[in-house]
C-alpha positions as CSV (number, residue, x, y, z in Angstrom):
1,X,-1.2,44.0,-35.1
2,X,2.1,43.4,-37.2
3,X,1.6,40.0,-39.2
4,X,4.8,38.8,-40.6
5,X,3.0,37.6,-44.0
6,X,6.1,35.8,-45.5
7,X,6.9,33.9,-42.2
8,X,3.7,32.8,-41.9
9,X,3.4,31.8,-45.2
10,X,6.8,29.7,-45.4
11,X,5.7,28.7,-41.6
12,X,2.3,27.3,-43.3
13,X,4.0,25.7,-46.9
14,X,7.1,23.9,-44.3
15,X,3.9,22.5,-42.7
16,X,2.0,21.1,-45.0
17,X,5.8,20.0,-46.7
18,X,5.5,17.5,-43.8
19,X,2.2,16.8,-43.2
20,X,2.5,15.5,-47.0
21,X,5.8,13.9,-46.4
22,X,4.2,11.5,-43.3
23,X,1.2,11.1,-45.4
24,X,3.5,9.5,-48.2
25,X,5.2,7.5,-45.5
26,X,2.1,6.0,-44.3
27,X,1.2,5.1,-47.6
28,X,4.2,3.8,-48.5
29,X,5.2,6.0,-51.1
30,X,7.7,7.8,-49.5
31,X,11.0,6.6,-48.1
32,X,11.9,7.3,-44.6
33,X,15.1,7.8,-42.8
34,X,15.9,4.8,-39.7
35,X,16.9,6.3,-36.7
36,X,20.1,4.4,-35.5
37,X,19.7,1.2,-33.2
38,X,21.1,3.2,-30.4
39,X,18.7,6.1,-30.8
40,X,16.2,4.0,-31.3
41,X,17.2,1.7,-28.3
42,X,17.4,4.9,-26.2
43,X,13.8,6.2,-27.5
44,X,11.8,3.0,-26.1
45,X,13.6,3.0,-22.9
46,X,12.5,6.1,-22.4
47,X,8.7,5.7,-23.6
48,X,9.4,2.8,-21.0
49,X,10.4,5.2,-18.3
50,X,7.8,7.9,-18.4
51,X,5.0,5.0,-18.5
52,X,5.8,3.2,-15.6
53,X,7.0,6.4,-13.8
54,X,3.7,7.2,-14.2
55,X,1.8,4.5,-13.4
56,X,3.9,4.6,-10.1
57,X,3.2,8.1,-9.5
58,X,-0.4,7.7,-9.5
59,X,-0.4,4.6,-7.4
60,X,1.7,6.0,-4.7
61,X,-0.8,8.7,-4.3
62,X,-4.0,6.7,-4.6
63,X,-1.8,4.7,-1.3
64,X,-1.2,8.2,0.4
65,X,-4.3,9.3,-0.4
66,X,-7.3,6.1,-0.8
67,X,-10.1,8.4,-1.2
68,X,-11.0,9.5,-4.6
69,X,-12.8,12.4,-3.6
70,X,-10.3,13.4,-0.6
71,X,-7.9,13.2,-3.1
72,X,-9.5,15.5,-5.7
73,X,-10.1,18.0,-3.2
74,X,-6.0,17.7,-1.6
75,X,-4.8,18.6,-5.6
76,X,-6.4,21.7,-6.1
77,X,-5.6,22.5,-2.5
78,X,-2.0,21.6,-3.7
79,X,-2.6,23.8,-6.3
80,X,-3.9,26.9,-5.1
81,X,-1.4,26.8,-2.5
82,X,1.0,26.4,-5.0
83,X,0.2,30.0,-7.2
84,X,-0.5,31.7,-4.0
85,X,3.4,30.9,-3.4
86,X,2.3,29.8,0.4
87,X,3.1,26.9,2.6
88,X,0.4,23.9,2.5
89,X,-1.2,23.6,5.6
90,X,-0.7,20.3,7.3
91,X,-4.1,17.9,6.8
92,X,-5.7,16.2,9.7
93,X,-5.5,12.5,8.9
94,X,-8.9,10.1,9.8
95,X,-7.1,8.4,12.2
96,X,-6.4,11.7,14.1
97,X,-9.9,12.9,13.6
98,X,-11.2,9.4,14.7
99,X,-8.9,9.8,17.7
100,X,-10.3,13.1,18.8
101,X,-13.7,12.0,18.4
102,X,-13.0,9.1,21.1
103,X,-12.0,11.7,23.3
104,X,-14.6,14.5,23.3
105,X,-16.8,10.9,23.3
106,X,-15.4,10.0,26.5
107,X,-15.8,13.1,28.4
108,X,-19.4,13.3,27.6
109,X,-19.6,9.7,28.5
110,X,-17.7,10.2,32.0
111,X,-13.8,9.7,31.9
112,X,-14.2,7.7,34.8
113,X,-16.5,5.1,33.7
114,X,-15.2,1.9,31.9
115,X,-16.3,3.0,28.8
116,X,-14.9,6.4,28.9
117,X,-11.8,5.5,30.5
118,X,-11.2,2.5,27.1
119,X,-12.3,5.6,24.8
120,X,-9.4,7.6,25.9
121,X,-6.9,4.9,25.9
122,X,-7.9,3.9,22.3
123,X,-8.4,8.0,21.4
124,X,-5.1,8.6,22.6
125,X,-3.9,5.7,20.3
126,X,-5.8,6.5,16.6
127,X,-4.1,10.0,17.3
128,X,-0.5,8.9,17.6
129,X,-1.5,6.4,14.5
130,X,-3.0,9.5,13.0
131,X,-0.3,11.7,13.6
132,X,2.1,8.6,12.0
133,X,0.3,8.5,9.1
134,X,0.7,12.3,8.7
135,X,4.6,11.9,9.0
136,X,4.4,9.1,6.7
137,X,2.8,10.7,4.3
138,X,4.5,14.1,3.9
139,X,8.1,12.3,4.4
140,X,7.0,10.1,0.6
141,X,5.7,13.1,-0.6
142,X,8.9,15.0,-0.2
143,X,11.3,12.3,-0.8
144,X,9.3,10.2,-3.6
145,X,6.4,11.6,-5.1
146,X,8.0,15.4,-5.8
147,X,10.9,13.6,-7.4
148,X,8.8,11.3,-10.0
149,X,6.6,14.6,-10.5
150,X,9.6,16.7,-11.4
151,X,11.0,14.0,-13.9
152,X,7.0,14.3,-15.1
153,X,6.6,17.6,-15.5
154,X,10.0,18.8,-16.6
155,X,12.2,16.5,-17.6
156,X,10.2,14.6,-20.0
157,X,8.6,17.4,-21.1
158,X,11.6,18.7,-22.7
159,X,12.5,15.4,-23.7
160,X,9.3,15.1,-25.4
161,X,9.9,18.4,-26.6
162,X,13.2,17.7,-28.3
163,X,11.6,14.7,-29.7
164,X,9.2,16.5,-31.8
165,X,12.0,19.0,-33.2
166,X,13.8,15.7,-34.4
167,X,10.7,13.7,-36.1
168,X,10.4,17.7,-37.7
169,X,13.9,17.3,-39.1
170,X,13.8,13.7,-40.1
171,X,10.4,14.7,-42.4
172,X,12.2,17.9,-43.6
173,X,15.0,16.1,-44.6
174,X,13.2,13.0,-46.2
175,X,11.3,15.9,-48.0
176,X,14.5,17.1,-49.8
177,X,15.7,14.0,-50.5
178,X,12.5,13.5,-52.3
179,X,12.3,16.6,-54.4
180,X,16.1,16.2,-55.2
181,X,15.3,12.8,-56.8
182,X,12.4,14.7,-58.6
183,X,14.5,17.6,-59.8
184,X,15.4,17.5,-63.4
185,X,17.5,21.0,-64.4
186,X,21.0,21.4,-63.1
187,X,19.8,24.7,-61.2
188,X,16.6,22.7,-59.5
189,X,19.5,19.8,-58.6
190,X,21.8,22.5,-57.2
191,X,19.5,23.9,-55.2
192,X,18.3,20.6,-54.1
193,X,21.4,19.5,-53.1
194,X,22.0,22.8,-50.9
195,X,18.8,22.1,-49.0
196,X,19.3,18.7,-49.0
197,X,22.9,19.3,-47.2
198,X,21.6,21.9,-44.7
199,X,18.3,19.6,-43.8
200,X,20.7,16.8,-42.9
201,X,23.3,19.0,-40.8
202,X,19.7,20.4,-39.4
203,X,18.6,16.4,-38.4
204,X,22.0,15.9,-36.9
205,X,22.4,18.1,-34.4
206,X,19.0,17.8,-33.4
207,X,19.4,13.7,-33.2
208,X,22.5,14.8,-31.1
209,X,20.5,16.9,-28.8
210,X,17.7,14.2,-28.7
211,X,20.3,11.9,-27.7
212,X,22.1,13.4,-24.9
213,X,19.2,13.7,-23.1
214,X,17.9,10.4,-24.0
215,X,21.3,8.9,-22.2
216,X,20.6,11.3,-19.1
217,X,17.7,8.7,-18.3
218,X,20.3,6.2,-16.7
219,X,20.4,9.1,-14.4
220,X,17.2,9.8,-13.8
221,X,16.8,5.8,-12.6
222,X,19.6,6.2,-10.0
223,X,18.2,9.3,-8.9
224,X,14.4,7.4,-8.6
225,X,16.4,4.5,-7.0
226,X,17.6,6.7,-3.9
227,X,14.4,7.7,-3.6
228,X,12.8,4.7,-3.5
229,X,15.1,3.4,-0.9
230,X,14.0,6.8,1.2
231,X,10.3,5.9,0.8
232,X,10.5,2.2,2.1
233,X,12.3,3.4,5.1
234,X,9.7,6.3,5.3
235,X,7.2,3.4,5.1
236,X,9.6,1.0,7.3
237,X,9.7,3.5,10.1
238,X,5.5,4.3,9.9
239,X,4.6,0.6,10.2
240,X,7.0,0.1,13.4
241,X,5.4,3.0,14.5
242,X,2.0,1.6,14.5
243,X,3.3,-1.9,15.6
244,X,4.3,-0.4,18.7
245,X,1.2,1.5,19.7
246,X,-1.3,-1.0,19.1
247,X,1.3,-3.6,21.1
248,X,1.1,-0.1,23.4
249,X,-2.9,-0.5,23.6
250,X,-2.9,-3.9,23.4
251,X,-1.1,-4.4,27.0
252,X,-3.6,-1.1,28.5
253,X,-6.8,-2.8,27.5
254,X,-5.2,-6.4,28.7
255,X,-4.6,-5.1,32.0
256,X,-7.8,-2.9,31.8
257,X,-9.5,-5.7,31.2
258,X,-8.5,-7.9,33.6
259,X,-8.8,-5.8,36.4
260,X,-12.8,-5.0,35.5
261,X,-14.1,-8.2,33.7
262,X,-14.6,-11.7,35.0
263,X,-13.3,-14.7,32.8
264,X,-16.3,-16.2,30.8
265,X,-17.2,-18.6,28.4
266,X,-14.9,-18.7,25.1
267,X,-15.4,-20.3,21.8
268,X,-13.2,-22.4,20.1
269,X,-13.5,-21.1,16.3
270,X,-10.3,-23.4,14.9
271,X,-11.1,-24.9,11.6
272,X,-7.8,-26.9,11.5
273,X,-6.7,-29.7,13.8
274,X,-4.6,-28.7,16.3
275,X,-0.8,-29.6,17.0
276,X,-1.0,-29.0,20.9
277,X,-3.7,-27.0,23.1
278,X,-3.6,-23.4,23.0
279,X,-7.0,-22.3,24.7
280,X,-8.6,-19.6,23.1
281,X,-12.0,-20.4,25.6
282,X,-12.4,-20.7,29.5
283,X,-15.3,-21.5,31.8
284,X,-16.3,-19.3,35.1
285,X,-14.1,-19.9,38.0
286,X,-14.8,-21.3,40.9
287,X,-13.0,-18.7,43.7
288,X,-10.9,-20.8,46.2
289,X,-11.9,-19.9,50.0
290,X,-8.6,-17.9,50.0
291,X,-9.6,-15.7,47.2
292,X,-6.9,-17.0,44.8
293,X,-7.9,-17.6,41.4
294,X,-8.4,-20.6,39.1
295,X,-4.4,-20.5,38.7
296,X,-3.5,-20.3,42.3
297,X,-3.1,-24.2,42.8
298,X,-0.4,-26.6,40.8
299,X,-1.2,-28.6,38.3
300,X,-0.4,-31.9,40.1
301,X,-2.6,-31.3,42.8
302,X,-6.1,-31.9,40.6
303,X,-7.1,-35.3,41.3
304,X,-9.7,-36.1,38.8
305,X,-11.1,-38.9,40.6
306,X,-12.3,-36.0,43.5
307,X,-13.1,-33.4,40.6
308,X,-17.3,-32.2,41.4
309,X,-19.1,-31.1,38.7
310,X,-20.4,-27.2,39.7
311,X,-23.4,-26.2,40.8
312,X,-23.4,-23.8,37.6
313,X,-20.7,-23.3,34.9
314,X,-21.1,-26.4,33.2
315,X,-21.6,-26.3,29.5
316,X,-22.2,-28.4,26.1
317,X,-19.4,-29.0,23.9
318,X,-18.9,-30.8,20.6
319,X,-15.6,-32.5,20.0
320,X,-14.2,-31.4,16.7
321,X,-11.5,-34.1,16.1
322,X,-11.0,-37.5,17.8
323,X,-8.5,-37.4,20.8
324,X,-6.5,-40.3,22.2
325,X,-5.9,-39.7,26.1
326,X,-2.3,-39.6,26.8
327,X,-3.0,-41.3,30.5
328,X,-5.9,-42.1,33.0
329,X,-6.2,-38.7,33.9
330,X,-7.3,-37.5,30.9
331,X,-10.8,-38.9,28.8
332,X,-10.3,-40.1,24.8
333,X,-12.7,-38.3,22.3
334,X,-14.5,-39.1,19.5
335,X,-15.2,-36.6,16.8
336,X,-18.9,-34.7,16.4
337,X,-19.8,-36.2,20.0
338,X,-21.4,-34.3,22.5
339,X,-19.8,-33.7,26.2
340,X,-20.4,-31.8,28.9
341,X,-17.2,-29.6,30.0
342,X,-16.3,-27.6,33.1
343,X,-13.5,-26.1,35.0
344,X,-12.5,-26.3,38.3
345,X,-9.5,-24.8,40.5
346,X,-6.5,-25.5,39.6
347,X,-6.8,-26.2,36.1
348,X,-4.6,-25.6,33.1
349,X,-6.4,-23.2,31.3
350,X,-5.5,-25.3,27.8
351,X,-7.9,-27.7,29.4
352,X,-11.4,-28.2,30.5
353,X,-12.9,-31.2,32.4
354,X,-14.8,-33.7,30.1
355,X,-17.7,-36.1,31.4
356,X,-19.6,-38.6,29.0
357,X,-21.7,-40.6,31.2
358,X,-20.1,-41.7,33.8
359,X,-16.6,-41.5,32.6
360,X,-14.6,-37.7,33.2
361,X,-11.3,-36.8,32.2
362,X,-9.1,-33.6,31.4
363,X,-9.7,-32.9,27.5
364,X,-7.6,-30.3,24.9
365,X,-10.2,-27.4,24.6
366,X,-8.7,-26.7,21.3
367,X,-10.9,-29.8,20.5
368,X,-13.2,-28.6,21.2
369,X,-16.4,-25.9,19.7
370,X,-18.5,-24.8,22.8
371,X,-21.3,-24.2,22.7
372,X,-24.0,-21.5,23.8
Protein backbone atom coordinates (compact mmCIF):
# COMPACT_ATOMS: atom_id res chain seq x y z
CA UNK A 1 0.00 0.00 0.00
CA UNK A 2 1.16 3.60 -0.88
CA UNK A 3 0.65 5.82 2.42
CA UNK A 4 0.93 9.42 1.58
CA UNK A 5 2.84 10.14 5.06
CA UNK A 6 2.80 14.05 4.68
CA UNK A 7 -1.03 14.19 3.77
CA UNK A 8 -1.85 12.18 6.45
CA UNK A 9 0.11 13.94 8.73
CA UNK A 10 -1.12 17.56 7.80
CA UNK A 11 -4.67 15.67 7.44
CA UNK A 12 -4.15 14.58 11.29
CA UNK A 13 -2.36 18.23 12.73
CA UNK A 14 -5.62 20.35 10.54
CA UNK A 15 -7.68 17.94 12.82
CA UNK A 16 -6.71 18.22 15.84
CA UNK A 17 -6.14 22.35 14.82
CA UNK A 18 -9.99 22.14 15.08
CA UNK A 19 -10.81 19.85 17.51
CA UNK A 20 -8.66 22.33 19.84
CA UNK A 21 -10.23 25.33 18.31
CA UNK A 22 -14.10 24.00 19.29
CA UNK A 23 -12.65 22.82 22.50
CA UNK A 24 -11.57 26.60 23.19
CA UNK A 25 -14.99 27.75 22.03
CA UNK A 26 -16.69 25.61 24.45
CA UNK A 27 -14.73 26.88 27.08
CA UNK A 28 -14.87 30.17 26.24
CA UNK A 29 -11.45 30.90 25.48
CA UNK A 30 -11.74 31.15 22.04
CA UNK A 31 -13.61 33.65 19.89
CA UNK A 32 -15.96 32.37 17.28
CA UNK A 33 -17.05 33.81 14.02
CA UNK A 34 -21.37 34.54 13.91
CA UNK A 35 -22.79 33.24 10.92
CA UNK A 36 -25.08 36.04 9.38
CA UNK A 37 -28.83 36.33 10.49
CA UNK A 38 -29.76 35.18 7.12
CA UNK A 39 -27.60 32.10 7.13
CA UNK A 40 -28.45 31.54 10.31
CA UNK A 41 -32.26 32.12 9.64
CA UNK A 42 -31.89 29.72 6.65
CA UNK A 43 -29.93 26.98 8.91
CA UNK A 44 -32.98 26.47 11.49
CA UNK A 45 -35.57 26.42 8.79
CA UNK A 46 -33.95 23.85 7.51
CA UNK A 47 -33.22 21.76 10.81
CA UNK A 48 -37.07 22.63 10.92
CA UNK A 49 -37.71 21.01 7.57
CA UNK A 50 -35.90 17.69 7.78
CA UNK A 51 -37.50 17.12 11.40
CA UNK A 52 -40.88 17.41 10.56
CA UNK A 53 -40.32 15.86 7.11
CA UNK A 54 -39.46 13.18 8.99
CA UNK A 55 -41.70 12.80 11.51
CA UNK A 56 -44.31 12.87 8.57
CA UNK A 57 -42.53 10.32 6.58
CA UNK A 58 -42.66 7.83 9.34
CA UNK A 59 -46.21 8.51 10.19
CA UNK A 60 -47.54 8.23 6.70
CA UNK A 61 -46.06 4.85 6.60
CA UNK A 62 -47.06 3.56 10.08
CA UNK A 63 -50.89 4.75 8.23
CA UNK A 64 -50.08 2.71 5.08
CA UNK A 65 -48.64 0.16 6.80
CA UNK A 66 -50.29 -0.30 10.88
CA UNK A 67 -48.45 -3.34 11.56
CA UNK A 68 -45.11 -3.13 13.08
CA UNK A 69 -43.99 -6.32 12.07
CA UNK A 70 -45.72 -6.30 8.48
CA UNK A 71 -44.01 -3.27 8.18
CA UNK A 72 -40.50 -4.55 9.04
CA UNK A 73 -40.86 -7.34 6.78
CA UNK A 74 -42.36 -4.79 3.52
CA UNK A 75 -38.76 -2.64 4.01
CA UNK A 76 -36.41 -5.15 3.46
CA UNK A 77 -38.70 -6.61 0.84
CA UNK A 78 -38.43 -2.86 -0.51
CA UNK A 79 -35.04 -3.39 -0.21
CA UNK A 80 -33.97 -6.38 -1.77
CA UNK A 81 -36.13 -5.57 -4.50
CA UNK A 82 -34.45 -2.51 -4.72
CA UNK A 83 -30.53 -4.03 -5.30
CA UNK A 84 -31.87 -6.79 -7.28
CA UNK A 85 -33.00 -3.76 -9.73
CA UNK A 86 -36.60 -5.62 -10.11
CA UNK A 87 -40.12 -4.55 -9.88
CA UNK A 88 -41.90 -4.97 -6.30
CA UNK A 89 -44.40 -7.36 -6.45
CA UNK A 90 -47.80 -6.01 -5.59
CA UNK A 91 -48.87 -7.16 -1.72
CA UNK A 92 -52.11 -8.72 -0.96
CA UNK A 93 -53.82 -6.35 1.45
CA UNK A 94 -55.97 -8.03 4.77
CA UNK A 95 -58.98 -6.89 3.49
CA UNK A 96 -58.34 -8.84 0.20
CA UNK A 97 -57.14 -11.81 2.06
CA UNK A 98 -60.19 -11.51 4.47
CA UNK A 99 -62.29 -11.34 1.37
CA UNK A 100 -61.07 -14.47 -0.17
CA UNK A 101 -61.31 -16.32 2.96
CA UNK A 102 -65.24 -15.52 2.93
CA UNK A 103 -65.37 -16.99 -0.27
CA UNK A 104 -63.62 -20.41 -0.14
CA UNK A 105 -65.78 -20.21 3.38
CA UNK A 106 -68.85 -20.04 1.59
CA UNK A 107 -68.35 -22.76 -0.88
CA UNK A 108 -67.60 -25.20 1.78
CA UNK A 109 -70.52 -23.94 3.68
CA UNK A 110 -72.99 -24.32 0.46
CA UNK A 111 -73.29 -21.05 -1.74
CA UNK A 112 -76.75 -21.61 -1.70
CA UNK A 113 -77.48 -21.57 1.93
CA UNK A 114 -78.17 -18.16 3.74
CA UNK A 115 -74.97 -18.23 5.26
CA UNK A 116 -72.95 -18.92 2.25
CA UNK A 117 -74.91 -16.86 0.05
CA UNK A 118 -74.21 -13.42 2.93
CA UNK A 119 -70.35 -14.79 2.87
CA UNK A 120 -70.05 -14.16 -0.80
CA UNK A 121 -71.82 -10.93 -0.80
CA UNK A 122 -69.59 -9.62 2.07
CA UNK A 123 -66.34 -11.69 0.35
CA UNK A 124 -67.00 -9.98 -2.72
CA UNK A 125 -67.03 -6.69 -0.79
CA UNK A 126 -63.59 -6.88 1.69
CA UNK A 127 -62.04 -7.66 -1.79
CA UNK A 128 -63.05 -4.59 -3.62
CA UNK A 129 -62.18 -2.72 -0.08
CA UNK A 130 -58.94 -4.75 -0.25
CA UNK A 131 -58.13 -4.15 -3.62
CA UNK A 132 -58.92 -0.08 -2.72
CA UNK A 133 -56.67 -0.14 -0.12
CA UNK A 134 -54.03 -1.57 -2.40
CA UNK A 135 -54.57 1.40 -4.91
CA UNK A 136 -54.57 3.68 -2.11
CA UNK A 137 -51.63 2.74 -0.86
CA UNK A 138 -49.28 2.48 -3.87
CA UNK A 139 -50.76 5.81 -5.40
CA UNK A 140 -49.26 7.81 -1.65
CA UNK A 141 -46.36 5.78 -2.01
CA UNK A 142 -45.58 7.05 -5.41
CA UNK A 143 -46.88 10.50 -5.19
CA UNK A 144 -45.98 11.23 -1.34
CA UNK A 145 -43.82 9.08 0.46
CA UNK A 146 -40.93 8.64 -2.51
CA UNK A 147 -40.88 12.40 -2.65
CA UNK A 148 -40.27 13.02 1.24
CA UNK A 149 -37.76 10.01 0.95
CA UNK A 150 -35.78 11.53 -1.85
CA UNK A 151 -35.58 15.03 -0.03
CA UNK A 152 -34.33 12.46 2.95
CA UNK A 153 -32.02 10.64 1.46
CA UNK A 154 -30.43 13.02 -0.98
CA UNK A 155 -31.20 16.27 -0.66
CA UNK A 156 -30.46 16.83 2.96
CA UNK A 157 -27.75 14.63 2.85
CA UNK A 158 -25.84 16.88 0.78
CA UNK A 159 -27.13 19.72 2.58
CA UNK A 160 -25.89 18.23 5.65
CA UNK A 161 -22.90 17.49 3.88
CA UNK A 162 -22.11 21.06 2.87
CA UNK A 163 -22.84 21.99 6.39
CA UNK A 164 -20.07 20.17 7.81
CA UNK A 165 -17.49 21.66 5.12
CA UNK A 166 -18.66 25.14 6.37
CA UNK A 167 -18.52 24.59 10.39
CA UNK A 168 -14.77 23.05 9.04
CA UNK A 169 -13.98 26.49 7.58
CA UNK A 170 -15.51 28.70 10.18
CA UNK A 171 -13.01 26.63 12.86
CA UNK A 172 -10.10 26.85 10.37
CA UNK A 173 -10.48 30.29 10.04
CA UNK A 174 -11.18 31.20 13.80
CA UNK A 175 -7.93 29.07 14.16
CA UNK A 176 -5.83 31.66 12.07
CA UNK A 177 -7.25 34.43 13.44
CA UNK A 178 -6.10 33.06 16.72
CA UNK A 179 -2.49 32.25 15.94
CA UNK A 180 -2.25 35.67 14.00
CA UNK A 181 -3.07 37.44 17.29
CA UNK A 182 -0.37 35.16 18.92
CA UNK A 183 2.32 35.76 16.34
CA UNK A 184 5.01 37.94 17.45
CA UNK A 185 7.89 38.28 14.46
CA UNK A 186 7.07 40.13 11.28
CA UNK A 187 7.70 36.68 9.21
CA UNK A 188 5.24 34.59 11.80
CA UNK A 189 2.61 37.82 11.16
CA UNK A 190 3.15 37.57 7.49
CA UNK A 191 2.52 34.23 7.24
CA UNK A 192 -0.33 34.57 9.52
CA UNK A 193 -1.89 37.03 7.64
CA UNK A 194 -1.56 34.87 4.23
CA UNK A 195 -3.41 31.94 5.88
CA UNK A 196 -5.48 34.06 7.61
CA UNK A 197 -6.67 35.69 4.05
CA UNK A 198 -6.96 32.29 2.25
CA UNK A 199 -9.05 30.61 5.38
CA UNK A 200 -11.51 33.41 5.04
CA UNK A 201 -11.79 33.31 1.04
CA UNK A 202 -11.99 29.35 1.98
CA UNK A 203 -15.25 30.09 4.63
CA UNK A 204 -16.85 32.26 1.98
CA UNK A 205 -17.37 30.36 -0.76
CA UNK A 206 -18.26 27.54 1.22
CA UNK A 207 -21.01 29.78 3.31
CA UNK A 208 -22.00 30.71 -0.31
CA UNK A 209 -22.40 27.14 -1.34
CA UNK A 210 -24.14 26.40 2.08
CA UNK A 211 -26.38 29.03 1.26
CA UNK A 212 -27.69 28.38 -2.13
CA UNK A 213 -28.84 25.29 -1.21
CA UNK A 214 -30.19 26.39 2.05
CA UNK A 215 -32.60 28.95 -0.09
CA UNK A 216 -33.44 25.81 -2.47
CA UNK A 217 -35.65 24.62 0.62
CA UNK A 218 -38.56 27.13 -0.39
CA UNK A 219 -38.52 24.73 -3.22
CA UNK A 220 -38.45 21.76 -1.66
CA UNK A 221 -41.88 23.01 0.37
CA UNK A 222 -43.72 23.73 -2.92
CA UNK A 223 -42.65 20.63 -4.30
CA UNK A 224 -43.89 18.64 -0.80
CA UNK A 225 -47.07 20.93 -1.15
CA UNK A 226 -48.14 19.38 -4.65
CA UNK A 227 -47.60 16.32 -3.26
CA UNK A 228 -49.57 16.65 -0.42
CA UNK A 229 -52.48 17.86 -2.35
CA UNK A 230 -51.96 14.34 -4.65
CA UNK A 231 -52.10 12.34 -1.44
CA UNK A 232 -55.41 13.70 0.04
CA UNK A 233 -57.06 13.12 -3.25
CA UNK A 234 -55.31 9.71 -3.34
CA UNK A 235 -56.89 9.40 0.13
CA UNK A 236 -60.20 11.42 -1.09
CA UNK A 237 -60.83 8.98 -3.86
CA UNK A 238 -60.06 5.55 -1.40
CA UNK A 239 -62.65 6.61 1.21
CA UNK A 240 -65.42 7.28 -1.53
CA UNK A 241 -64.44 4.16 -2.65
CA UNK A 242 -65.28 2.36 0.38
CA UNK A 243 -68.27 4.56 1.11
CA UNK A 244 -69.84 3.20 -1.92
CA UNK A 245 -69.30 -0.46 -1.42
CA UNK A 246 -70.37 -0.86 2.03
CA UNK A 247 -73.67 1.56 0.92
CA UNK A 248 -73.23 -1.37 -2.09
CA UNK A 249 -73.55 -4.18 0.74
CA UNK A 250 -75.50 -2.45 2.84
CA UNK A 251 -78.62 -2.33 0.33
CA UNK A 252 -77.73 -6.53 -0.64
CA UNK A 253 -77.90 -7.56 2.96
CA UNK A 254 -81.11 -5.19 3.46
CA UNK A 255 -82.88 -6.82 0.80
CA UNK A 256 -81.33 -10.21 1.72
CA UNK A 257 -82.49 -9.79 4.81
CA UNK A 258 -85.77 -8.98 4.29
CA UNK A 259 -86.67 -11.46 2.04
CA UNK A 260 -85.33 -14.51 4.59
CA UNK A 261 -85.98 -13.00 8.15
CA UNK A 262 -89.12 -12.18 9.96
CA UNK A 263 -89.28 -8.69 11.87
CA UNK A 264 -88.68 -9.34 15.69
CA UNK A 265 -88.26 -7.76 18.86
CA UNK A 266 -85.77 -4.57 18.81
CA UNK A 267 -84.21 -2.72 21.58
CA UNK A 268 -84.26 0.74 22.12
CA UNK A 269 -80.46 1.53 23.34
CA UNK A 270 -80.91 5.63 23.18
CA UNK A 271 -79.30 7.27 26.04
CA UNK A 272 -80.52 10.81 25.14
CA UNK A 273 -84.13 12.02 24.95
CA UNK A 274 -85.50 11.98 21.83
CA UNK A 275 -86.68 15.03 19.57
CA UNK A 276 -89.37 12.83 17.57
CA UNK A 277 -89.77 8.85 17.22
CA UNK A 278 -87.37 7.16 15.01
CA UNK A 279 -87.94 3.29 15.82
CA UNK A 280 -84.95 1.45 16.10
CA UNK A 281 -87.30 -1.74 17.62
CA UNK A 282 -90.50 -3.59 16.35
CA UNK A 283 -92.78 -6.35 17.75
CA UNK A 284 -93.90 -9.66 15.57
CA UNK A 285 -96.61 -8.97 13.12
CA UNK A 286 -99.74 -10.03 13.16
CA UNK A 287 -100.33 -11.23 9.15
CA UNK A 288 -103.61 -9.67 7.80
CA UNK A 289 -106.03 -12.48 6.21
CA UNK A 290 -104.86 -11.04 2.85
CA UNK A 291 -101.25 -11.74 3.42
CA UNK A 292 -100.28 -8.07 3.53
CA UNK A 293 -97.92 -6.98 6.13
CA UNK A 294 -98.06 -4.81 9.31
CA UNK A 295 -97.79 -1.66 6.71
CA UNK A 296 -100.48 -2.68 4.35
CA UNK A 297 -103.37 -0.64 6.14
CA UNK A 298 -103.38 3.48 6.69
CA UNK A 299 -102.60 4.91 9.55
CA UNK A 300 -106.13 6.40 10.09
CA UNK A 301 -107.81 3.28 10.00
CA UNK A 302 -106.37 1.94 13.72
CA UNK A 303 -109.03 2.65 16.03
CA UNK A 304 -107.50 2.21 19.47
CA UNK A 305 -110.64 1.83 21.22
CA UNK A 306 -111.07 -1.83 18.97
CA UNK A 307 -107.15 -2.56 19.27
CA UNK A 308 -106.96 -6.56 21.00
CA UNK A 309 -104.04 -7.30 22.71
CA UNK A 310 -102.33 -10.68 20.82
CA UNK A 311 -102.52 -13.93 21.82
CA UNK A 312 -98.53 -13.73 21.77
CA UNK A 313 -96.18 -10.84 20.95
CA UNK A 314 -96.77 -8.79 23.80
CA UNK A 315 -93.79 -7.60 25.78
CA UNK A 316 -92.48 -5.56 29.00
CA UNK A 317 -91.20 -2.21 28.47
CA UNK A 318 -89.80 0.57 30.72
CA UNK A 319 -90.45 4.14 29.74
CA UNK A 320 -87.28 6.01 29.66
CA UNK A 321 -88.52 9.66 29.77
CA UNK A 322 -92.00 11.04 30.64
CA UNK A 323 -94.31 11.53 27.61
CA UNK A 324 -97.33 13.87 27.31
CA UNK A 325 -100.01 12.37 24.75
CA UNK A 326 -100.60 14.68 21.98
CA UNK A 327 -104.50 13.35 21.79
CA UNK A 328 -106.84 10.58 23.02
CA UNK A 329 -105.39 8.25 20.83
CA UNK A 330 -102.25 8.13 22.21
CA UNK A 331 -101.40 7.15 26.33
CA UNK A 332 -99.09 9.81 28.56
CA UNK A 333 -95.93 8.22 30.25
CA UNK A 334 -94.25 8.45 33.18
CA UNK A 335 -90.54 7.90 33.43
CA UNK A 336 -88.95 4.36 34.93
CA UNK A 337 -92.74 2.84 34.78
CA UNK A 338 -93.37 -0.34 33.57
CA UNK A 339 -95.98 -1.07 30.47
CA UNK A 340 -96.88 -3.67 28.53
CA UNK A 341 -96.43 -2.93 24.59
CA UNK A 342 -97.58 -4.50 21.40
CA UNK A 343 -98.19 -4.11 17.77
CA UNK A 344 -100.91 -4.66 15.73
CA UNK A 345 -101.74 -4.10 11.87
CA UNK A 346 -101.58 -1.17 10.62
CA UNK A 347 -99.29 0.48 12.89
CA UNK A 348 -96.63 3.09 12.42
CA UNK A 349 -93.67 1.33 13.02
CA UNK A 350 -92.27 4.56 15.23
CA UNK A 351 -94.99 3.37 17.55
CA UNK A 352 -96.03 0.54 19.65
CA UNK A 353 -99.37 0.14 21.55
CA UNK A 354 -99.09 0.93 25.40
CA UNK A 355 -101.58 -0.57 28.14
CA UNK A 356 -101.20 0.31 31.92
CA UNK A 357 -104.13 -1.19 33.55
CA UNK A 358 -106.91 -0.53 31.95
CA UNK A 359 -105.94 2.52 30.02
CA UNK A 360 -104.03 1.80 26.21
CA UNK A 361 -102.77 4.16 23.92
CA UNK A 362 -100.22 4.59 20.91
CA UNK A 363 -96.70 5.42 22.67
CA UNK A 364 -93.15 6.82 20.89
CA UNK A 365 -90.96 3.55 21.09
CA UNK A 366 -88.01 5.77 21.22
CA UNK A 367 -89.26 6.01 24.79
CA UNK A 368 -89.01 3.39 25.37
CA UNK A 369 -86.03 0.30 26.55
CA UNK A 370 -87.76 -3.18 25.87
CA UNK A 371 -87.22 -5.54 27.40
CA UNK A 372 -86.26 -9.41 27.15
Amino acid sequence: MDFNVKKLASDAGVFFTRAVQFTEEKLGQAEKTELDAHLENLLARADSTKNWTEKIFRQTEVLLQPNPIDHTGARIEEFLFEKLDRKLPSRTTNGELLGQYMLEAANDFGPGSPYGSTLIKVGESQRRLGGAEREFMHTSAINFLTPLRNFLEGDWRTISKERRLLQNRRLDLDACKARLKKAKAAEAKAAAEHELRVAQTEFDRQAEVTRLLLEGISSTHVHHLRCLHEFVEAQATYYAQCHQYMQDLQKQLGSANGESFPNTFGVNTNTGAPASPSAAATLPVIPTPGGTGANSLEPDTLKIEEVQPPATGTRKAKVLYDYDAADTSELSLLADELITVYTVPGMDPDWLIGERGNQKGKVPVTYLELLS
